[in-house]
N, C-alpha and C positions, 0 to 999 in steps of 0.2 A: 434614674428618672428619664422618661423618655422622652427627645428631640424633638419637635416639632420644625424648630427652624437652625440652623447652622450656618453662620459667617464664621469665612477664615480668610484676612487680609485683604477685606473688600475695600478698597482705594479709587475714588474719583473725582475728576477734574473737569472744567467747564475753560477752556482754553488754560492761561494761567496758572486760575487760582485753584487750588486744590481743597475738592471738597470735602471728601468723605478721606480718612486719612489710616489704613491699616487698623480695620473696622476688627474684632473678634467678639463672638458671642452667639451664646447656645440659650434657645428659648424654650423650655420645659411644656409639657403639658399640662393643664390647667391654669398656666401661669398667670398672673395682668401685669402688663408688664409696662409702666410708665417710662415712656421716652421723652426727654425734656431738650431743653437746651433753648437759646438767645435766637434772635431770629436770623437765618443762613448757617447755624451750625450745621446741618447736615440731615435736619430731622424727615422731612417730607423727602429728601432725597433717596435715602435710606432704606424706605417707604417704596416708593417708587422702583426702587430696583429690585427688591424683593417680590415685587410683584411683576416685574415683566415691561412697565411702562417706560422707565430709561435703561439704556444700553451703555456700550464704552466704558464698561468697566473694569476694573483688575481683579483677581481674586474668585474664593469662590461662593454661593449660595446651595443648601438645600434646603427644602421644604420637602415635610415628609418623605426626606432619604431621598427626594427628584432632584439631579441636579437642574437647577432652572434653567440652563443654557440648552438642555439637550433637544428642545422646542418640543417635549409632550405638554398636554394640556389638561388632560386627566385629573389630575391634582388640585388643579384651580376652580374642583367642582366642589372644592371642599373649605372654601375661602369665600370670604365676606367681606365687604371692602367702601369704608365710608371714607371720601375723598376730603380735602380740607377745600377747594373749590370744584366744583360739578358743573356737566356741562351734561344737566338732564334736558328730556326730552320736552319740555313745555308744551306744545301742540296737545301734547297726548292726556288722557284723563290719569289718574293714578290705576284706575282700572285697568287700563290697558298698558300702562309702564310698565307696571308690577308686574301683572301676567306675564309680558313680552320677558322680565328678567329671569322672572321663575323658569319658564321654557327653556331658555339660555341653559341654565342650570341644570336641562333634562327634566323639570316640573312637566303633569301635565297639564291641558289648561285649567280643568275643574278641580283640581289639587290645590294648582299657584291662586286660583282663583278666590277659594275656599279660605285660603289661609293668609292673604294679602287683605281681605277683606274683615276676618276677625281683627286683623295687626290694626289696620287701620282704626276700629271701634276701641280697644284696648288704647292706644292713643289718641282718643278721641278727635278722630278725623274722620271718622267715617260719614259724616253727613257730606263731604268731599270728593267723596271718594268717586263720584263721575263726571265729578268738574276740569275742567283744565288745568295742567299745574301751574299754568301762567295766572293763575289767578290769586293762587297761593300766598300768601306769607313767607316771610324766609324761613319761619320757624316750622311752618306747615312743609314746606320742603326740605326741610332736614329730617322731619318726618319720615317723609319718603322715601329722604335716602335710607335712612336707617331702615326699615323695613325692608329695602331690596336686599340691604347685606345681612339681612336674617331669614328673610323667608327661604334659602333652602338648608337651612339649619347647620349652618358653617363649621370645624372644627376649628377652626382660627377667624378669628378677627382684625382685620388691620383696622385702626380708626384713626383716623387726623382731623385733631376738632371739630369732634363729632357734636358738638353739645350747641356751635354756633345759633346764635336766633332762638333757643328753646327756651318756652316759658319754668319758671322757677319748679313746678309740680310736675313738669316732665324732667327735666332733671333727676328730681329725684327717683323717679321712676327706672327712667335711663341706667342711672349707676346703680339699683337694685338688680334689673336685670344682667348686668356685667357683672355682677357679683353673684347671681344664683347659675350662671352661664359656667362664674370658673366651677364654680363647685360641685357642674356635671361634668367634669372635664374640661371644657372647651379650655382654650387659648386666647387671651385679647392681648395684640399689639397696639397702646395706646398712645398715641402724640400729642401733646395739647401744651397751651402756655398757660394752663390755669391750674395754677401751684395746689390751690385748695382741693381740689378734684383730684388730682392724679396724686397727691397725698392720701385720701381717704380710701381708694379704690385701688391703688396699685400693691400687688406681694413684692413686687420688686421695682425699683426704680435705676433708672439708667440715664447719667447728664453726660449728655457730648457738647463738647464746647469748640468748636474750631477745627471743627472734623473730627474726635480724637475722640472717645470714652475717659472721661475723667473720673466717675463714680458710678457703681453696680453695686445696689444690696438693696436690702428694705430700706424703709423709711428710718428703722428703729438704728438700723446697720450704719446708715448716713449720719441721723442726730449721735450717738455716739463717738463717730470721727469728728467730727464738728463741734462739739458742744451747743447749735444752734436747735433753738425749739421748733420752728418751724421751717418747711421745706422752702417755703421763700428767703431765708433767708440760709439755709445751706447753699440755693443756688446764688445766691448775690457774693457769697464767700468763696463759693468753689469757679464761679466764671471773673471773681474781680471786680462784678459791680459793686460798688458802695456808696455812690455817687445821687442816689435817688431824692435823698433828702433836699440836698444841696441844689439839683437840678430843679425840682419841685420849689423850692422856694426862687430862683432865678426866675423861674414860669410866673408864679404869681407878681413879683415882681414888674416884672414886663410890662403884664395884664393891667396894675395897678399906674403904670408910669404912664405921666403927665407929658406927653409929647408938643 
């Protein structure tokens, strides 16, 4: 099965505390590959360095056989990339965002043009599509994002809580198309804390807990080690939590108390 991405003993630290922790792991093509884990295990980190945007790390990365240190860029024409916070360009209309990314990507204008503006009707944004994105919705803006990391027809996908702000029927849209995406090939590296989603959508799931890979398989690979039905609660067993109940009624409690 052929490699798309390749960690071997990726380890990182933020002064201290150590984040990412003697990482290993080989992402196939066609793969979906859910990445989970509590918040600060390492997930957006992980993310981040595979693509280029943090440094100071140990060990090594390829993408498509590139070592990513050796500064080509080539590679990254082939990559799509929905961030968990964006720091899009608001001033601009999506007309002209989109376009501006397609380009980036070697689009040409009438190409990215063409095809930013169908994406947009298909996710029924297109009565938008010349407005400001400061005008936007947060939901309309993830929107956006998502269509920049698709319009130059990516073989990989990174996503990190791609789904934030999106109404219910884009959703499901959303995870259709990540699902007809593996099954032309492509590759999606997914991060998200919504157990239910990356259950349905992922061939493989992967929990890091405290920098570390605790669990790699399917969904089916998991409930079997476990005996738990659901992936929320494989993860509450394999990170320790079990405390939710407990917590959850202390909160109402609180809420209720007569001060």
């Amino acid at each position: 099965m052929e490699s798309i991405v390749t960690i071997r003993n990726l380890s990182k630290s933020y002064g201290d505390k150590e984040v990412l922790r003697d990482i290993n792991l080989d992402v196939h093509k066609g793969e979906i590959i859910g990445y989970i884990g509590p918040n600060g295990a390492g997930k957006s980190t992980t993310v981040k360095i595979m693509l280029g945007l943090v440094g100071d790390y140990s060990g090594d990365i390829r993408i498509f056989g590139e070592d990513i240190r050796d500064g080509k860029v080539d590679y990254k024409k082939k990559i799509g990339y929905v961030p968990e916070t964006a720091e899009i360009y608001e001033n601009l209309t999506a007309r002209e965002y989109l376009t501006f990314i397609g380009e980036l990507y070697g689009m040409k204008y009438e190409e990215a043009n063409k095809k930013a503006g169908k994406l947009m009707d298909l996710f029924g944004v297109k009565d938008v599509y010349d407005a400001r994105i400061s005008s936007y919705s947060k939901g309309m803006k993830q929107k956006a994002l998502i269509i920049s990391a698709l319009i130059n027809d990516p073989e990989v996908l990174f996503l990190d809580e791609p789904l934030s702000g999106m109404d219910a029927n884009s959703v499901m849209v959303f995870k259709e198309v990540l699902a007809e995406l593996a099954r032309k090939g492509k590759t999606i590296f997914y991060s998200s804390h919504i157990m239910e989603v990356v259950e349905k959508i992922s061939s493989r799931i992967i929990l890091i807990n405290n920098g570390e890979i605790v669990a790699d398989g399917s969904f089916n690979d998991l409930k079997g080690t476990t005996m738990d039905s659901s992936l929320e609660e494989i993860f509450n067993q394999l990170t320790g939590f079990n405390e939710h109940e407990k917590i959850a009624k202390e909160i109402v409690a609180t809420i209720e108390e007569v001060i």
